[in-house]
C-alpha positions, 0 to 999 in steps of 0.5 A: 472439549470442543474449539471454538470459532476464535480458538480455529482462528487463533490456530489458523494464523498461527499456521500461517505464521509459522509457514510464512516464516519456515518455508518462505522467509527461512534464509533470509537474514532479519536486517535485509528483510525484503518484506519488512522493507517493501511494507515500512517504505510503502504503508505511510499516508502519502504512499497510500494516496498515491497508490489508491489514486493511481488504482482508480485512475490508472494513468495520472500526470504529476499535478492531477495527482497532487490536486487529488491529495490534499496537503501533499507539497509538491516535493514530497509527492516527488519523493513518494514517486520516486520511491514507489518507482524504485519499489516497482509499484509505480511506472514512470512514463516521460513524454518527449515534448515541451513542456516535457509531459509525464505520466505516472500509472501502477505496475502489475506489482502495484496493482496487486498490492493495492487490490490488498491494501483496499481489503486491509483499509476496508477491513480496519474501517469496518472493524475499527469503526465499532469503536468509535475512535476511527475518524477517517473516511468520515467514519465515527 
């Protein structure tokens, strides 16, 4: 009997999996996951704004950023800042003068899990769409 395009990859991710998790993530322990808390703490929308904003336009000042996201409070842009900073996908730069002026700019970490969130995006707008219930992006 002959494998079938979805029986290889079926097998593919599973291989993958079972790599993923024998040689990569072997010692270590479930409730101190770096990869579990890296994806929790960085996938909700906020944190996807910011880094897609940050992505295209590189270097972005506080208030450029919250008038780029719609319905974002100033505290809660704050917060996702901080957060992503102390994640390393953003890099904070504060200028010495007055009124004090900060710029905010993804780090080379950053920009690779970006480049990988776009396909991600990409790959469930394409393929969620054909549903008919993917309302994002204009999308139906």
């Amino acid at each position: 009997m002959e494998d079938t395009l979805v029986d290889n990859q079926a097998l593919t991710l599973k291989n993958k999996i079972k790599y993923f998790f024998t040689k990569t993530m072997k010692d270590a322990p479930t409730e101190k996951c770096a990869v579990k808390d890296m994806l929790a703490g960085n996938l909700d929308k906020w944190s996807l704004f910011i880094l897609y904003n940050l992505g295209f336009s590189q270097v972005m000042r506080f208030n450029e950023l919250k008038g780029r996201i719609e319905g974002i409070s100033s505290r809660m842009l704050s917060h996702t800042l901080k957060r992503l900073e102390s994640n390393g996908l953003v890099s904070r730069k504060v200028y010495a003068e007055v009124p004090p002026k900060v710029e905010y700019q993804l780090t080379e970490f950053g920009v690779g899990f970006s480049d990988k969130l776009i396909d991600i995006s990409q790959w469930y707008v394409e393929n969620h769409a054909e549903t008919g219930n993917c309302d994002c992006i204009g999308v139906k």
